[in-house]
N, C-alpha and C positions, 0 to 999 in steps of 0.2 A: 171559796170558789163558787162563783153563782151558776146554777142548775142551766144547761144548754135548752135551747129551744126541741122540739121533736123533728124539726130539721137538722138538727146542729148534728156530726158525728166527730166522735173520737179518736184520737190516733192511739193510746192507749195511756192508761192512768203511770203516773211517776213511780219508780218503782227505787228506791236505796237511792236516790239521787244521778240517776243515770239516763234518764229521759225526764224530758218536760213536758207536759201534757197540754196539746193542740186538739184545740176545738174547731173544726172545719164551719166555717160562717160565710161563706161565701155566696151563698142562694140567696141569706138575707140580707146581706150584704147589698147585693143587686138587685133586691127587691125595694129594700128602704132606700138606695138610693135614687131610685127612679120614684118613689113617694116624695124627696125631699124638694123633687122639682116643681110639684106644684102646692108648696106650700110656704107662706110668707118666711123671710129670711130667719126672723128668730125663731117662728115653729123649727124650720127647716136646722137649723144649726141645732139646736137640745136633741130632735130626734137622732141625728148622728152623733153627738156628743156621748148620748149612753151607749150607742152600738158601736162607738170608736171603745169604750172602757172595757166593751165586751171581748173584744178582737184584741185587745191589747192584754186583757188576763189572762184569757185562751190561747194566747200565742199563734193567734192567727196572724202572722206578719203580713202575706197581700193582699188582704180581710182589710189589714189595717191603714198600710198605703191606701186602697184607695177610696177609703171613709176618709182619710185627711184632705188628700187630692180635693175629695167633692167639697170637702170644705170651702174650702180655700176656692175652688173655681165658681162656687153659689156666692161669694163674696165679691169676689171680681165682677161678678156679672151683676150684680146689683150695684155696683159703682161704689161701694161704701168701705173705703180706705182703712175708716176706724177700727168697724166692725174684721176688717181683712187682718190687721195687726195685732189685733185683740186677738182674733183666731188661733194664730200664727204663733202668740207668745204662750196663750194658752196650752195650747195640741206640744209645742215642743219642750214644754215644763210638765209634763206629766210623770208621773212617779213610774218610776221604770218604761220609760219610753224610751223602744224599739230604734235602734241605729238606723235604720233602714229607713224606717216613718219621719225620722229630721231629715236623713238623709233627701229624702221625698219631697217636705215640706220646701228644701230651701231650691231644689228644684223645680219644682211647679212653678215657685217666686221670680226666680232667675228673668223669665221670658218677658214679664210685665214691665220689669224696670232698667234691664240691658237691652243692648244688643246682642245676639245670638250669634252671627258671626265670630266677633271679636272676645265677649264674655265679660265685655267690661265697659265698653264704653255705654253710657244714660241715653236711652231714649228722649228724642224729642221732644219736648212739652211746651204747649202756646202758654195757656193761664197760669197766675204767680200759685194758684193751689196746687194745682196739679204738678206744677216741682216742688211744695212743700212736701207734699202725701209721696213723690219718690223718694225723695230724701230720707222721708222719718222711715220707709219701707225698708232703704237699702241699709238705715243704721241698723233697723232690728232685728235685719240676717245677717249683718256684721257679728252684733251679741249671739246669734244663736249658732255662729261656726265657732264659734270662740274659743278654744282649746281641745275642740276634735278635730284626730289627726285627718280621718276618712273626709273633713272638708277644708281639709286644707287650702287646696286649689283654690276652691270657691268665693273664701277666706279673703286671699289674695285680689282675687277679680274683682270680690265688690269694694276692698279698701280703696282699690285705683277710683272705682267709679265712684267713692265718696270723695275722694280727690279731685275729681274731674270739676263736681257739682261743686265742691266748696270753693273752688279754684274760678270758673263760673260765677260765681254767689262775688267772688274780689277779696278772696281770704285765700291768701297766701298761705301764708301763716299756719293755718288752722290744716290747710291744706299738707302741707311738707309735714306736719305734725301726726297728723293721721297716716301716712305712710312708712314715717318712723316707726309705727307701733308692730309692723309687720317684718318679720326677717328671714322675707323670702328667700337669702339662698341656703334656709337650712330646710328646706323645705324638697321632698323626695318624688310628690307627685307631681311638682310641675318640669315642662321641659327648658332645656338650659337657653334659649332662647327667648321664652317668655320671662327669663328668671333676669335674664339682660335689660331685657326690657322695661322690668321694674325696677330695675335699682337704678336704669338710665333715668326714668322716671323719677328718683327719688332724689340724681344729683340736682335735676333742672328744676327742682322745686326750690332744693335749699339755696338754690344759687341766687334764684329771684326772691329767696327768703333774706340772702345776702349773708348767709351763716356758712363761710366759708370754709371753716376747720369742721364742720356736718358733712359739705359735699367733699372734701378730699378723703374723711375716713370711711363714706359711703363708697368712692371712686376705687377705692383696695379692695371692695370686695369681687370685686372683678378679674379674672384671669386673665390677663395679656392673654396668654393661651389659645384660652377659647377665642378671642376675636378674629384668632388667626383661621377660625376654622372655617370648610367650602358655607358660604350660605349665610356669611356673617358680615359682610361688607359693610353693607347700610347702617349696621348698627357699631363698628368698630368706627366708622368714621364720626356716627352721630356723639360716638363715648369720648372720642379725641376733642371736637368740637366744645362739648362741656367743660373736660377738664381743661382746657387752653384758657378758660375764661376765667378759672381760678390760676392758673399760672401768671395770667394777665394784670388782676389782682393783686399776684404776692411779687410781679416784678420781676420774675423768675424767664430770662432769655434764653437758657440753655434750655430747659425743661418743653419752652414754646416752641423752639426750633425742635425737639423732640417730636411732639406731640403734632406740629405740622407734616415733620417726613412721614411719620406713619400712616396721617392722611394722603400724603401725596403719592407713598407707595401703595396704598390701595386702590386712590383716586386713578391713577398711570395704570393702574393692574387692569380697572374697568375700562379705561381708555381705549387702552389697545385691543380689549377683546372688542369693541365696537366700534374700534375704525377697521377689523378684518371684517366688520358683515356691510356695516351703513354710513361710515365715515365718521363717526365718533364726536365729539364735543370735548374740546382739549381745554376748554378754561379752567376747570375745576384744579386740575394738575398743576399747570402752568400759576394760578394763583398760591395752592401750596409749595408748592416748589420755589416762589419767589418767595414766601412767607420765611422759608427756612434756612433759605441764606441770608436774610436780610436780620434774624434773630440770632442765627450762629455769628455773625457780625459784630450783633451785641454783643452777646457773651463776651465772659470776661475768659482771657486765655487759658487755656490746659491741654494736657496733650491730649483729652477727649473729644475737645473742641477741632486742634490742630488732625487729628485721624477723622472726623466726622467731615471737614472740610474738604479732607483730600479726597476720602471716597466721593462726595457731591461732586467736586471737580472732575472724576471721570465718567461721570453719568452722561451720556451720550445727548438725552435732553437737555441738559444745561444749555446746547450750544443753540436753542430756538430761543432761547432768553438773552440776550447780548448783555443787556445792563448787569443780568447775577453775574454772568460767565466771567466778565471783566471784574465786577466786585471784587470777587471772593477770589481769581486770581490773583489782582493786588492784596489782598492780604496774606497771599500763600508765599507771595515772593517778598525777598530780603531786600527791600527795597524801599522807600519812604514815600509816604504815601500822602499825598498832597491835599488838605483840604478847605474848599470840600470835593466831594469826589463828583465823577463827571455825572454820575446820574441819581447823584442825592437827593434832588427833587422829586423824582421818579419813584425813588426807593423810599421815601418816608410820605409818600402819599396812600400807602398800601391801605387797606379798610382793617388790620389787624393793629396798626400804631395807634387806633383810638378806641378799640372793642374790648371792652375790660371795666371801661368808667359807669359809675352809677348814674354824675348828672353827665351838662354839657360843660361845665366847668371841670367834673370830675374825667372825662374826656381831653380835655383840652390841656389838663393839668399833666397827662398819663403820656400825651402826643410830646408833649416839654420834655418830658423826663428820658422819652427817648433818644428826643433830638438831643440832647444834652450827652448820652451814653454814646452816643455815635461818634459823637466828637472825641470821647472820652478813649473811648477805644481804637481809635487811629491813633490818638496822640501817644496810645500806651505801645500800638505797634511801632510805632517810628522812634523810641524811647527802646525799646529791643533789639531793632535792626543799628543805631547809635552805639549799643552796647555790644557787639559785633566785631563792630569796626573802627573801634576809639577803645585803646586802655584807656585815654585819658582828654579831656579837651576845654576848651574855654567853653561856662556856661553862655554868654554871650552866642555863641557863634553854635552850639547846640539850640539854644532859643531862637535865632535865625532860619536854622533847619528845619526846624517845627513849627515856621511861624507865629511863636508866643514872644510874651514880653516875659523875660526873667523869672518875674517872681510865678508864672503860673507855670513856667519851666522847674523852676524848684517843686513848686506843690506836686506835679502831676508824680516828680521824680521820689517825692516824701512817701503820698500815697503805696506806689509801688514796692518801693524798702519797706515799710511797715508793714506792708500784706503779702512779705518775701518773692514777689513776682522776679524780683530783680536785685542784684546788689550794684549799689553805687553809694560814694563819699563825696559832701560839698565840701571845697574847700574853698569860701567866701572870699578872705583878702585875697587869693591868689587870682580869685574866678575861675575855678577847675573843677569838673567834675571827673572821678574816677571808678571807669566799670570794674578793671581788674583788683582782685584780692592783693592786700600787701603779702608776700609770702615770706616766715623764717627762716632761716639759714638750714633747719634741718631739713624742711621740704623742699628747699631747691639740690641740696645734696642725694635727697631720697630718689628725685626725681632723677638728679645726672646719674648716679650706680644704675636704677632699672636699666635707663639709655644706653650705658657703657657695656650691660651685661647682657641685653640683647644686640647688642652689634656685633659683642664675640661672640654670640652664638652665633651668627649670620656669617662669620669670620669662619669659625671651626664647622659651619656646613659646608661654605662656599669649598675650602679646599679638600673635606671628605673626596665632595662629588669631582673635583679635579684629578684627586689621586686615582678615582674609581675608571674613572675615565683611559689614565693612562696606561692603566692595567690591562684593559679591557683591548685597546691599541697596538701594548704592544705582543699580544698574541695572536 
């Protein structure tokens, strides 16, 4: 332990391991540091380098903050980058150095190469140096929060803003990579807001990384929940938006009709509160909302599909959209549905039937695929409402009704049987197709006892309630 100066006092010597022994350095402290200012920057850094060792054996902790401080700020002020990170990497590698003193260090840093506002986002820089010298700044407070918890936060903040830069720079890649390395939602000191914000952060990279199975099991880490909460709007709609774009990707029409209504009940939610103050802006709405009939359309049938239709059906908005409102009535009703339908052009011109594709090919490819499902999905409605209303009937004159030629009447009919949507039998020489099941003799028998034996119940109530009657009459 080296000898205090005849300024320095004692808080008292260590005794059984029960006290640490604090050397009060503060006078010199603020004495050498008002020396260090006029004197060339490497004189100036060695003179506080020992009085930094001194405060940090002593346990002088705000001794030793703000010898690190003056470091680091005689650095900055002399412009000399190298010298600042060399500092930096120095002071917060020191053998038993003070939580408080890193703490310190990556604070002082912070201000030079964020923004303070935000906490994250890179200051502007003209010259290609002066974003090199941020960059190399903000990796090496990256390495210095690196598995303390007390900087966690901070952690966080400047990974984004190494992402920003490298994103910047035309590195993708490198970019979504660098944010993977962080898993902010286990993370206690930040709030559950900012914690959105980074993992929203983390799908839009992979997604323009085009690593698709990344941003869907980034997308889980997120709580429906939370987005529901007051103060979360902006960012539940910007989370649906994301994920739509991998739904778009895997082809997935239920999922996107999903992920539209959530937008559209949020987007109606702000709607209305801003048509009772200034008359509001209904587009946003009005586009989701067309978005989500026009995908529940696609969709392939089920009763989640068939309940999800019918609620949309009574939304009171539907009826400013003529073209959904009639859509998706025709498909609600048992009725065949003729096409193409009366505002098919209308309805496949939407900006979401080509937002999914990589190129303009991959676009154009995605826009086919739909129009093709469209088709595919009336022919399968009018192939149900058929099975309805026909035990049995000529394929011929079923192909008629759906307007196909035979053989793509059989296929659509094949598909369906195989994927159990539907039962039907061709029967080719005859040209017949048959909805209803052949039934065995035991089941038509099973079927007449139920019948017979609830109609004698209905028998042995009806004349209960007659006898009761006449009892009742004739007294």
């Amino acid at each position: 332990m080296p000898q205090a100066s005849s300024e320095a006092t004692s808080s008292g010597a260590a005794s059984g391991g029960q006290l640490e022994e604090r050397i009060d350095l503060s006078t010199e402290t603020t004495q050498k540091i008002a020396q260090s200012k006029s004197l060339p920057l490497a004189d100036a850094l060695a003179l506080l380098s020992a009085l930094e060792k001194r405060c940090r054996v002593g346990n002088d902790t705000p001794s030793l903050v703000k010898v690190c401080e003056a470091s680091l700020e005689l650095c900055h002020e002399a412009n000399d980058y190298e010298a600042l990170v060399t500092t930096l990497k120095t002071l917060s590698t020191r053998r038993s150095q003070k939580s408080k003193a890193i703490a310190a260090l990556v604070t002082k840093c912070l201000p030079w190469v964020v923004d303070s506002e935000d906490g994250f986002t890179p200051l502007p820089t003209a010259a290609k140096d002066a974003a090199t010298n941020q960059e190399t700044l903000v990796t090496e407070l990256r390495n210095i929060t690196d598995g303390k918890m007390y900087l966690e936060a901070e952690r966080a903040r400047l990974t984004r803003s190494l992402a920003i830069l490298k994103e910047s720079a035309g590195d993708i890649a490198t970019a979504a990579d660098v944010l993977q390395d962080v898993h902010v939602e286990t993370y206690g000191s930040i709030s559950k807001r900012e914690k959105i914000e980074f993992i929203l952060e983390q799908m839009r990279l992979t997604l323009l990384k085009r690593d698709y199975v990344r941003a869907y099991i980034v997308s889980n880490k997120v709580k429906r929940s939370m987005l529901d909460e007051e103060g979360m709007s902006e960012l539940k709609i910007k989370f649906y938006v994301l994920l739509s774009q991998y739904h778009s990707h895997e082809r997935d029409a239920l999922e996107l009709a999903k992920c539209f209504h959530a937008i559209y009940a949020t987007a109606s939610a702000a709607a209305a509160a801003a048509a009772s103050t200034d008359g509001g802006d209904d587009t946003k709405w009005k586009e989701s909302l067309t978005n989500t009939v026009v995908f529940l359309c696609l969709s392939e049938y089920s009763n989640e599909v068939k309940d999800m239709m019918e609620r949309i059906n009574l939304d009171p908005q539907l009826e400013k959209i003529v073209e959904c409102k009639e859509t998706i009535t025709s498909f609600l009703k048992n009725e065949i549905i003729h096409y193409p339908l009366p505002h098919q052009a209308m309805l496949e011109s939407i900006p979401a039937f080509v937002n999914g594709g990589e190129t303009e090919d991959a676009s154009l490819a995605l826009k086919g695929h739909w129009h093709t499902t469209f088709h595919t999905r009336i022919i399968q409605h009018n192939l149900r409402v058929a099975s309805m209303y026909y035990r049995q009937i000529h394929t011929s004159r079923l192909a008629t009704l759906l307007s196909l030629t035979t053989p793509e009447t059989e296929q659509h009919l094949s598909n369906m049987v195989s994927s159990g949507a539907l039962y039907a039998k061709i029967d080719r020489p005859k040209d017949v197709v048959r909805f209803a099941k052949k039934r065995c003799e035991e089941e038509v028998l099973s079927d007449w006892a139920a019948d017979i034996k609830e109609l004698l119940g209905l028998v042995d109530e009806t004349t209960y309630l007659i006898q009761k009657e006449n009892m009742v009459q004739s007294h």
